[in-house]
N, C-alpha and C positions, 0 to 999 in steps of 0.2 A: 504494500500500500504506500502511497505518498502520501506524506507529512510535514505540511512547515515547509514544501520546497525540497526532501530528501526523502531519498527511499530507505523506507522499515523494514528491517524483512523479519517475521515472527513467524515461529513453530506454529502448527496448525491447535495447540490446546491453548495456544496463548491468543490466539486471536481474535477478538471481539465479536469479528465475522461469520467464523469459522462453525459447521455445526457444530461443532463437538462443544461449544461455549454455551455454557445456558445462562451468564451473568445477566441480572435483571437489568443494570444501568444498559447494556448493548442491547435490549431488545428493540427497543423502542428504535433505533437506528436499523436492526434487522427488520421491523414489520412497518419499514415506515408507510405504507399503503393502508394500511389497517386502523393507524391511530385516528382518525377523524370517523369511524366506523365505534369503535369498543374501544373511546382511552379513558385508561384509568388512569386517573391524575395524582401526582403526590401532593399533599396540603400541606410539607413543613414548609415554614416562612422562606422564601430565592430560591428553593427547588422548582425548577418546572418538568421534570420530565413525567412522561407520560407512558402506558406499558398496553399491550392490548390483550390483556390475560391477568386478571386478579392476585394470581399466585406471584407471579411477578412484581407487580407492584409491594404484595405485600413481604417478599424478599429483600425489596429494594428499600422499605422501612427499616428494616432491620438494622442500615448504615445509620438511620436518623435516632431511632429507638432500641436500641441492640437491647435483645431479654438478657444475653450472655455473653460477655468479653473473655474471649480466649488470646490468653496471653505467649508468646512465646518464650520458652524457657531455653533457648539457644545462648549457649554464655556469648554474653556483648551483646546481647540482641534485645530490645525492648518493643518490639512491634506487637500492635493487636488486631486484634479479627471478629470480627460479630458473629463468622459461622465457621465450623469444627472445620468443613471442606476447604475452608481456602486456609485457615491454620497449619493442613496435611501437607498440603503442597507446598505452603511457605518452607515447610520443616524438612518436606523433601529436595530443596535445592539447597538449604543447606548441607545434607548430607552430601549430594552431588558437588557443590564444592569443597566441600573439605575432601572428599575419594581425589577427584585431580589435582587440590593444591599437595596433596600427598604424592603426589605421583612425580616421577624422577624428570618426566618429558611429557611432551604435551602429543598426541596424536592426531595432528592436524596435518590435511594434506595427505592422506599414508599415498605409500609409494606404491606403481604400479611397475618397478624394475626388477625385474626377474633374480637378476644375480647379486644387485646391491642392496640391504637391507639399509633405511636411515639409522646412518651412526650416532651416539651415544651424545651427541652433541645439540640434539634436534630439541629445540622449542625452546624452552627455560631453565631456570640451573644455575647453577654458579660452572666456572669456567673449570676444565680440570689443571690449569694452571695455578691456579689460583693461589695454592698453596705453596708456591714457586717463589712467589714476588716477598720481597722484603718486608720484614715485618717490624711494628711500629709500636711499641710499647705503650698502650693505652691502661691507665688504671682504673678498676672497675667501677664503671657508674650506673646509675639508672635506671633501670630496664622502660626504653619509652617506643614502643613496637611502634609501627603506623597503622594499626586497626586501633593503637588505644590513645590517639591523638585527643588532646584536652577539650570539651566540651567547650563550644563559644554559638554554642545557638542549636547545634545539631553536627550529628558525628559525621568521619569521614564515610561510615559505610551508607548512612541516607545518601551523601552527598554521590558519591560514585554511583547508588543507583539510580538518584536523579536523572546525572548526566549520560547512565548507560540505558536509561528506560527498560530498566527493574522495578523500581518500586509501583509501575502500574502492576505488572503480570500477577506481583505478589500480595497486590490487597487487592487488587480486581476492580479497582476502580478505574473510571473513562480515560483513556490513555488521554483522547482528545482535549481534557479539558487541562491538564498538567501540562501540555507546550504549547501554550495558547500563546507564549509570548512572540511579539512581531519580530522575528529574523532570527529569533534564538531557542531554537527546536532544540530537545535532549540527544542525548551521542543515542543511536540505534545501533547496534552491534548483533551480530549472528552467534547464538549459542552453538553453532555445530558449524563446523568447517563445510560439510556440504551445501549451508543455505546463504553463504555467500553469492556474489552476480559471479558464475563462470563464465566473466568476460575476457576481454585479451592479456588479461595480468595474470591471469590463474594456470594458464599450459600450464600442467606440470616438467618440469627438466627431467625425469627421471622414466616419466611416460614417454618422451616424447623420445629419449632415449632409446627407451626398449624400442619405439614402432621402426624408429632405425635402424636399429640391430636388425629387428625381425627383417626386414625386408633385405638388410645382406644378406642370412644366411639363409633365406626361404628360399633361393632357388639354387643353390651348391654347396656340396659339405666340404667345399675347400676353405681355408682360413677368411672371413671375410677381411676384403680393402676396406681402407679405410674411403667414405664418402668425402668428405672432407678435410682431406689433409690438412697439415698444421700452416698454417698462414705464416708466409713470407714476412715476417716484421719489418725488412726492411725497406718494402712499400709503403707502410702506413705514412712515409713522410718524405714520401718520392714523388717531385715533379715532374714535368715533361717541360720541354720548351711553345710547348702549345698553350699548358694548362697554363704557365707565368702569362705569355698573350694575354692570354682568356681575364685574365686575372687583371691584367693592366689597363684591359677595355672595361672592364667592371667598376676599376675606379681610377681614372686616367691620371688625376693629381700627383699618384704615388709612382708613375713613371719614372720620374725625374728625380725620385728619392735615392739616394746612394744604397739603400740595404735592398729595394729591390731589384735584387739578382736571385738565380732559382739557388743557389748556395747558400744564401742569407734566407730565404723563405722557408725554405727545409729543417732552415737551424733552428726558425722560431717552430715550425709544426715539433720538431723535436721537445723543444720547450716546453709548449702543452700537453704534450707527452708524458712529462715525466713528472710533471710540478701541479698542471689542475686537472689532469685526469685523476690519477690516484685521487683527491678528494674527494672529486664530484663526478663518477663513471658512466657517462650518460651514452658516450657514443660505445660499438663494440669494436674493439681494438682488432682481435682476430679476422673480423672479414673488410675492415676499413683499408678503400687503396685513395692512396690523396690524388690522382689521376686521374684517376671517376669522379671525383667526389664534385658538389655542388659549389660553384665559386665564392657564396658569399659562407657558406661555411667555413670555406677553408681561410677568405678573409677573420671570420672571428676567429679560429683559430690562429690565426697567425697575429692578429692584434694580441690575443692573450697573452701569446709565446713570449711576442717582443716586448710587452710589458715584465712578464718575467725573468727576460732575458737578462732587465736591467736589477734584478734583486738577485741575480746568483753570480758568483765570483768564478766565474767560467774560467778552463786553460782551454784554449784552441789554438791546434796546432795550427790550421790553415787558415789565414790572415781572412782569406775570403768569405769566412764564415762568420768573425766577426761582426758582429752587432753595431751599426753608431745611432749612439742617440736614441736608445730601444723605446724609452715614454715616448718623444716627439715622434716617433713613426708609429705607435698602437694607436696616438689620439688622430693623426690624420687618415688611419682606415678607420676609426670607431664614428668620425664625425658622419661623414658620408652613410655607414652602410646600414643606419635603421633605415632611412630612407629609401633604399636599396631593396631592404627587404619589403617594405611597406609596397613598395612599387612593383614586387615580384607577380609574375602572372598565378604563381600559388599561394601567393599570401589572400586565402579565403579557409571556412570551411569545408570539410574537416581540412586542417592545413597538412602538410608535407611534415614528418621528424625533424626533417633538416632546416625547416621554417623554424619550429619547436627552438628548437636546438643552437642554431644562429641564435634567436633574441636571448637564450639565458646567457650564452657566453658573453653577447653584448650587456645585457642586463649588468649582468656580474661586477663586470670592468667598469661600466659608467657609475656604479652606485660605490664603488669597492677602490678602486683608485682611480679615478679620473679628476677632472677640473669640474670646478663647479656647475657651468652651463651642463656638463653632460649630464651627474648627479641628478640634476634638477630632472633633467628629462627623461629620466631614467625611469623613476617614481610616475612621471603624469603617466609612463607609457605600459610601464609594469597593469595594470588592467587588461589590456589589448592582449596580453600572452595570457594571461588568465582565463579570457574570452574563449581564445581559439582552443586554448586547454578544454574549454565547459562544452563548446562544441566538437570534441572528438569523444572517443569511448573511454578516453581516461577520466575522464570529469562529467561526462555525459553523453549520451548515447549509444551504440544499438550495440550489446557483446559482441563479441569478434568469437566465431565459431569456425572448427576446421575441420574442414571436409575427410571422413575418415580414408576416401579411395584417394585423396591425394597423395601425392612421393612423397617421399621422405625428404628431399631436399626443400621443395618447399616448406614443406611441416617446419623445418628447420629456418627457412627465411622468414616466412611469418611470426615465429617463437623473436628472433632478434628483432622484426619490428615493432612484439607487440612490448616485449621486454624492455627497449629504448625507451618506446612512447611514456610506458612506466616510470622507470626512472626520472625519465625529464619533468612529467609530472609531478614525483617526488621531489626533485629537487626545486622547481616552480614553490610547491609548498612550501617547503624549507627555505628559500628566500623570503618568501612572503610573511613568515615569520618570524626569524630572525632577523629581517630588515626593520619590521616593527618593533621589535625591541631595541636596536643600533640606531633607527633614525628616528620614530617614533611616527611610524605612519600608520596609515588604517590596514589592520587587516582584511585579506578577499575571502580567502579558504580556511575552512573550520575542520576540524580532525574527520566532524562525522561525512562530512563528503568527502571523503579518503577512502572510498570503496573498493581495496584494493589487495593484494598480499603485500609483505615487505620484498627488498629486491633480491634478486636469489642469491645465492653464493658466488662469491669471484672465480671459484675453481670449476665453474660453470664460462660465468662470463667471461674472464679472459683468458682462458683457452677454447685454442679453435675442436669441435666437436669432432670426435673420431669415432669409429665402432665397439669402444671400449667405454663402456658406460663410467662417466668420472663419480665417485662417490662423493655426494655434496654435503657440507658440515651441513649446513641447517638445512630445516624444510622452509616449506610455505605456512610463514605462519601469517595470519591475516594482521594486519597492522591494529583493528581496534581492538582486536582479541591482543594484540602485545600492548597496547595504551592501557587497556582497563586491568591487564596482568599487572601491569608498571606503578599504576594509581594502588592499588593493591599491596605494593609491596615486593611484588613478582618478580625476579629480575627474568630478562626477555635475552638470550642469545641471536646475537646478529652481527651484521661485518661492520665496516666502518661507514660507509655509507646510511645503512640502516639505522645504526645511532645517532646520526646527525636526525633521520627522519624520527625516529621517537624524540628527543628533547624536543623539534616542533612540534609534537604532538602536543605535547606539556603545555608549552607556551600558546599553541590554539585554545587550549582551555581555559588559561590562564585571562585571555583577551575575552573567551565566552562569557567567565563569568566574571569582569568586571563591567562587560554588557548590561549581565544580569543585575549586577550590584547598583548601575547607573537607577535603571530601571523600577527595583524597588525602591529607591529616594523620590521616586515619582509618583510611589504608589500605584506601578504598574505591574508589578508583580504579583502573580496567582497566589492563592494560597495554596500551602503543602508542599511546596519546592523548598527545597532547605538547599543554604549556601551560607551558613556560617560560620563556618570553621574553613573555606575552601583554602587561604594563603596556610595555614600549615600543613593541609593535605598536599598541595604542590611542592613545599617545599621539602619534605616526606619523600613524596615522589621524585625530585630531582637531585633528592641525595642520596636514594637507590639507582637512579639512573646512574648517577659520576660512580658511583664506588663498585656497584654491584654488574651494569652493564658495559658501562666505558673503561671501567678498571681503574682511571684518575681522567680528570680532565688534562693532566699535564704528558700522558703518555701521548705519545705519536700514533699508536695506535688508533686511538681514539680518532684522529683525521684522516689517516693513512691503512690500507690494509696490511699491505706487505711493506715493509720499513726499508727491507734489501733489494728487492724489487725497483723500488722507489728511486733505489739512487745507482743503480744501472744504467752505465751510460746507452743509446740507442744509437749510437755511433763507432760500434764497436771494428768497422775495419778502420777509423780514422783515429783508432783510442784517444778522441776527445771527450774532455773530463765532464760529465753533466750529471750534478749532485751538489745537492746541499746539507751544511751539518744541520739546516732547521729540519730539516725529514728526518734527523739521525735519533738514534731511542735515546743517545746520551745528552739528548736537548730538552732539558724539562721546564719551558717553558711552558703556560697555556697554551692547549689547541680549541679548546671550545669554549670561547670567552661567551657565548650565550649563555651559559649555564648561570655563571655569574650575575648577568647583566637581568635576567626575566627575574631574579629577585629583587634586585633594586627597584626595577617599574611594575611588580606588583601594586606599591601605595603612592608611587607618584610620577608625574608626565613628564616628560621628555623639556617642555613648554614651559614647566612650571619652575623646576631646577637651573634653566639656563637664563632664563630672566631673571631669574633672584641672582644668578652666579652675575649679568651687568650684560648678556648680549641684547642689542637693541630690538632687535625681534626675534622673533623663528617662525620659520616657513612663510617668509613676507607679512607675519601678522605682526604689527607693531602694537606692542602695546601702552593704553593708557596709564597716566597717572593714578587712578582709584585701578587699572587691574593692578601696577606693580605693588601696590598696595595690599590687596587681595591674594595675590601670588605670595608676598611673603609670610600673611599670617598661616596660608597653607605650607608655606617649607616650614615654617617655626613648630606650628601643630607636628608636625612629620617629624622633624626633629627630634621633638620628644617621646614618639609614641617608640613602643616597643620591635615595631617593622622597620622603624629609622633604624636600629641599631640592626636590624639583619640589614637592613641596605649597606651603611656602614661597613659591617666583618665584611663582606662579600668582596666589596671593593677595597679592603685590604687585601683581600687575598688573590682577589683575582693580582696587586701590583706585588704584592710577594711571589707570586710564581711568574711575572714577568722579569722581574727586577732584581730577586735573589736564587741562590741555591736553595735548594728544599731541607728541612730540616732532617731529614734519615737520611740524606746523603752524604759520602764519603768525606768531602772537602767544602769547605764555605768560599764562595766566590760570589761577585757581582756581576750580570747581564749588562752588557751595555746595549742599546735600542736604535736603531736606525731606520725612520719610518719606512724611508725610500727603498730599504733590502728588505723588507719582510714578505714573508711569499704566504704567509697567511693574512694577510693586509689587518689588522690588529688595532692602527694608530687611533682610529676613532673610537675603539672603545676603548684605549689606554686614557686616552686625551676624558672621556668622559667620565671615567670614574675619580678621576683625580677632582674633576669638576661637584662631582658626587660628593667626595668626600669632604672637599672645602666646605660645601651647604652646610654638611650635619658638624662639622666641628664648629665654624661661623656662626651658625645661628645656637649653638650651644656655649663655647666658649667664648665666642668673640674675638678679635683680632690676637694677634701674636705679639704686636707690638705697636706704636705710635709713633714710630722714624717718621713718617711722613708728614704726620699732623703736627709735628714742631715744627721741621724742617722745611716745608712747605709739598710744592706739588711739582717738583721736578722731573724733567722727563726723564733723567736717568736715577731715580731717587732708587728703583731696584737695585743699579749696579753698584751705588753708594752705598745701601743697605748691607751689614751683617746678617746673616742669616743665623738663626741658633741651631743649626742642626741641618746638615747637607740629609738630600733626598735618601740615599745610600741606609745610611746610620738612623735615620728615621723611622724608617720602615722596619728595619732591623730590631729596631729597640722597641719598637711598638709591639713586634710579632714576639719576642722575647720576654715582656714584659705580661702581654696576654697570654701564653703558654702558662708562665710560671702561676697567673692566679687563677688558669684553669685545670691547674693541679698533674701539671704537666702534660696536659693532653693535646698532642700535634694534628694544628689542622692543614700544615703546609707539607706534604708528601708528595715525593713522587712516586710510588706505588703505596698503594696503603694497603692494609691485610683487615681494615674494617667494614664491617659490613656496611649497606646504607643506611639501614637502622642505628647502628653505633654512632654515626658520620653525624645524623640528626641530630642526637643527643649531644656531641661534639657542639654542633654548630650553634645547640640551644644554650651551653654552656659557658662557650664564652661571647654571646650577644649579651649573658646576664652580667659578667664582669666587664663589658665596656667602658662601663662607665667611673670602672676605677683604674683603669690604666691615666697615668698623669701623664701630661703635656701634650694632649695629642693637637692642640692648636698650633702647634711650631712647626707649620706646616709651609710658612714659606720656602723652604730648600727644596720642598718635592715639587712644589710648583715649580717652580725655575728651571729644577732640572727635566723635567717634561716638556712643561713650554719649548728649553733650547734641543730635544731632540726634534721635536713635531715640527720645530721653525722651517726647517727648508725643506719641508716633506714636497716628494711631489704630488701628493692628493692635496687637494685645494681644505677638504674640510678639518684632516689634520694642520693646516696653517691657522687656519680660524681657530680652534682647540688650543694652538698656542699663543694668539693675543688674547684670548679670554682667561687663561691662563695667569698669564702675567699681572693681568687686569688684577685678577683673583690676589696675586701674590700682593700685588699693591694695596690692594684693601686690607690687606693682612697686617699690614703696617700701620696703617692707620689712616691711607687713604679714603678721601670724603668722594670722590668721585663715584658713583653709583654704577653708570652705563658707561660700556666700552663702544663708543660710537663706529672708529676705525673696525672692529671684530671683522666686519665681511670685505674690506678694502679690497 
């Protein structure tokens, strides 16, 4: 059924519809023919439903005037029931979920592969490395599970059935009348892996396997050939002297550019090769030849490259391969080729992969490092991929079914298109909200339009398919069956890709229900939807995500599938060097600065923090005298409340794992930061937490000191200023100082051995001694020293982050100047 705009898909005993349902509230929806003939009307006061059969109605009293409340005796469970019948079944999914949460793996997806049974890896679990990683001596605290998350309205398990559209099935009440809300329907999730849409994300790899097999050896008992031999890698980044033409009529400007030659265009294909695919795995490398390939693909691609070409410390032997000037040649193909594509004779419904595919890598770049003008354009245009998303089968429309008499090599071509379209999908999401978090814009896609499985295994994707069926680590597990595992507590096994798409999962929710939140300040909220408790449910959940799924946010993993992989050169008859130690496992810096970042804008906007921090507007909205007003009593409120102080840890921590060595690591050393090399582009959310933390120390402490306000208002009054504490020693002393009074408990690891549950407790532990760490307002050093890395960033928005910065440092001192007018210069 469609609901809200999304499709439900419900077991036939759950369905209001369904015969097998005798609920009295559904009847009156079943016999609506009937009702103006025999309705029996209910007389409690704003009820109006009506039933066409006495017995009915008089069942349906029983909600208004129950003879008998049957309670549930489920430990943790406090729900009631007016009849014995729906008590049974309430009490039988309980048992039904405690039999799976007991269970070692999830059996979703089973395998139709003759020879391969799915290995021990499949579904959920803790990793069997686990026990591997370094371990981090935590003294015993607490016990604070995330099913017994502290009461603030209603627990987490209403709230999760809210949002999985549980709590209708299990009192039998009108699903209808519980998402009544306008554009914020509840997450619908499929209790059984078969009632998922077997649309073009579902092939099974392992089916589609065997039909291959089958069809080598069904006609000779000789060894079969392999169909598909193992792809030529050193095509994937081979031009022709045609395809450069092609390329140079495509965007004539860059003729005259010195890097375009087919040596230098190969080197950047190379590039995205080795630095943004591993992230973001969208195209399939095994059957990809860049000769065939579509011009303006290969254009993003080659923008990406050249962009990364200028953040890695390349040795090339051959002069001619050399890069000049890698940003000034990614922005003169980036400017050109939305337009390009816009102008394409396939830029329509359903569009081309390759359409798909072009705009995120453009997407990516213009939001991620470019110059301002692209930024901006990035965001108006970010809708329009979204669009063509909603009109293919990945976002909506007609399952992709395959024909069983077809070959097997088709079976096989369709599988990579339907798999691509997937991914690109996934990763569409996954900008869409993690952009929301990073810049602060509106989100489009919500977890429950994610109807989809998660992406299959690499050992699938990049390698090319042979007659020897590859044994894949995980199955198909369906993504909102891994979201509502994860909201649970669940840790969800998947690759690196896949992790990236749960934490947006998170953070879709995270936007849902501050919808929701808006909503009920309106008094538009339904009754019976509980959402009180949802910021510690999330934060629960995304401290099982970092510890129990990602393993830390600072491993490489966590971005990266294969680490060694990664830094394999692709130029291996020219043994030119292409590798960064940022890919390297010995780099424990942050790789998933969202984790950190969807904590801080749980309680406050993007809007509200940068104007109180002195920028003269944001997103062209300038604001008035009574908003800056209103802006600051809400950071001061925020300030004080107890989610300031998670804002706060978060954004220490996230600059402790930029900035320092981890504390269970071997040696103490300090990161030094260069916006312009970083190949996870980072600068904007290093540049904002720092801004983040200024708020909450400012509006609690107050400046650092008053150099200024004697001195006057000098323009070089920073450089004249002492600072009490360089950035370095700050941070140091800070993270030192909060350990020690949280009783030695390390929240800065690079692998950690606790679980996410422990993690929680950690994180709850020392938000509560915040407040007695001293000095944390001598915070002028760290400004300064961020401001002078972000200064000569080449992304435009990292430059802004360091005049507002500075701005910041200045007020620190005692500066009266409010707004940083220069900020966007």
């Amino acid at each position: 059924m469609e609901q809200n705009g999304k499709m439900t898909f419900m077991r036939a005993k759950d369905n209001p519809n369904s015969s097998e349902s005798s609920s009295p509230e559904h009847d009156h929806a079943n016999n609506a023919g009937k009702e103006d003939v025999a309705g029996h009307r209910c007389d409690f006061p704003g009820c109006h439903k009506s039933f066409s059969r006495r017995e009915h109605l008089s069942r349906h009293q029983l909600n208004h005037y129950p003879k008998k409340v049957y309670r549930c005796e489920w430990d943790g469970c406090s729900k009631t029931f007016v009849r014995n019948d729906l008590l049974q079944r309430h009490l039988k999914r309980h048992k039904d979920k405690e039999q799976k949460r007991s269970s070692k793996r999830h059996q979703i997806g089973k395998t139709l592969d003759r020879h391969n049974s799915v290995g021990d890896d499949v579904g959920t679990g803790q990793s069997d490395s686990e026990d591997d990683r370094p371990m981090t001596v935590v003294p015993k605290t607490e016990s604070f599970q995330v099913d017994e998350l502290p009461p603030e309205g209603s627990s987490s398990k209403s709230l999760i059935s809210w949002l999985f559209n549980d709590s209708e099935r299990d009192s039998g009440t009108d699903s209808k009348s519980s998402t009544a809300d306008a554009g914020l329907g509840s997450l619908s999730y499929p209790t059984n892996g078969d009632l998922f849409l077997t649309g073009p994300f579902d092939i099974s790899p392992n089916a589609m396997m065997g039909l291959l097999q089958n069809v080598n050896t069904s006609t000779t008992n000789s060894p079969a050939p392999d169909l598909f031999p193992d792809h030529d890698r050193s095509i994937i980044s081979r031009l022709t002297e045609s395809k450069v033409a092609e390329l140079g009529q495509t965007i004539t400007d860059i003729q005259k550019n010195s890097n375009f030659t087919l040596k230098r265009l190969e080197r950047m294909l190379d590039m995205y090769w080795n630095f943004f695919h591993p992230r973001f795995p969208i195209l399939h490398k095994p059957t990809f030849v860049a000769a065939d390939s579509p011009p303006v693909l290969l254009l993003a691609m080659a923008m990406m490259g050249s962009k990364l070409a200028g953040c890695v410390s390349e040795q090339v032997n051959d002069i001619d391969q050399q890069i000049d000037k890698p940003s000034e040649f990614a922005l003169a193909i980036a400017k050109p080729l939305r337009w390009l594509i816009f102008s394409s004779p396939h830029f329509h419904p359903p569009a081309k992969i390759w359409i798909i595919q072009s705009l995120l890598i453009l997407e990516f770049y213009e939001k991620n490092c470019s110059i301002r003008e692209m930024h901006e354009r990035a965001h108006l245009h970010h809708g329009t991929t979204v669009q063509l998303l909603r009109r293919s089968p990945s976002l909506g429309g007609n399952p992709f079914k395959l024909d069983e008499m077809e070959s097997s090599e088709n079976i096989y071509n369709k599988w990579i298109e339907a798999e691509s379209m997937k991914r690109s999908t996934l990763m569409c999401f996954y900008m869409d909200a993690i952009d929301a978090i990073s810049f602060g814009h509106q989100i489009l896609i919500y977890a429950h339009q994610i109807q989809m499985t998660m992406p299959c295994d690499d050992s699938l994707w990049e390698n090319a398919l042979t007659a020897n069926p590859v044994k894949p680590v995980n199955g198909n597990v369906h993504f909102l069956v891994a979201l509502k595992n994860l909201l649970n507590g669940i840790p969800v096994k998947t690759n690196s890709f896949g992790k990236k798409v749960l934490v947006s999962g998170i953070c879709s929710i995270m936007y849902q229900m501050q919808q929701r939140e808006l909503q009920a300040s309106f008094g538009l909220d339904g009754k019976g939807s509980s959402s009180g408790n949802w910021r510690q449910m999330l934060i629960a959940a995304f401290a099982v995500w970092r510890n129990d799924v990602g393993g830390s946010c600072c491993s490489s993993r966590t971005a990266i599938e294969n680490t060694s992989s990664a830094q394999t050169s692709l130029l291996a008859e020219n043994q030119n060097d292409i590798r960064s130690p940022q890919f390297s496992e010995s780099d424990t810096r942050c790789k998933c600065i969202a984790y950190h970042m969807a904590h801080i804008f749980m309680s406050i906007s993007h809007y509200d923090f940068m104007i109180f921090a002195g920028a003269p507007w944001r997103m062209n909205v300038k604001p008035t005298l009574a908003d800056r007003q209103a802006i600051s009593k809400r950071v001061y409120d925020w300030s004080k409340s107890e989610h300031g102080k998670i804002c706060a840890l978060q954004s220490y921590l996230l600059l402790w794992e930029m900035f320092l060595s981890p504390q269970d690591g071997k040696y103490e050393f300090n990161y030094e930061y260069d916006a312009s090399t970083d190949i996870f582009f980072r600068s904007n959310v290093v540049g904002l937490c720092v801004i983040v933390l200024w708020c909450y120390n400012f509006c609690n402490y107050g400046p650092e000191s008053y150099f200024l306000s004697i001195e006057g208002e000098a323009e070089d009054g920073v450089a004249k200023a002492e600072q009490r504490e360089d950035g370095y020693h700050y941070l140091r002393r800070i993270r030192t100082e909060m350990t020690g009074l949280a009783g030695g408990i390390c929240l800065h690891t690079w692998y950690s051995n606790m679980s996410g549950n422990v993690f929680y407790n950690a994180l709850k532990r020392h938000a509560s001694i915040l407040l007695d760490v001293k000095n944390k307002e001598y915070i002028v050093g760290l400004c300064q020293m961020v401001s002078k890395m972000l200064w000569d960033a080449d992304y435009s928005v990292a430059r802004e982050h360091a005049r507002l910065l500075q701005h910041c440092a200045e007020r620190s001192m005692g500066s009266h100047r409010i707004v940083k007018e220069d900020m966007y210069m």
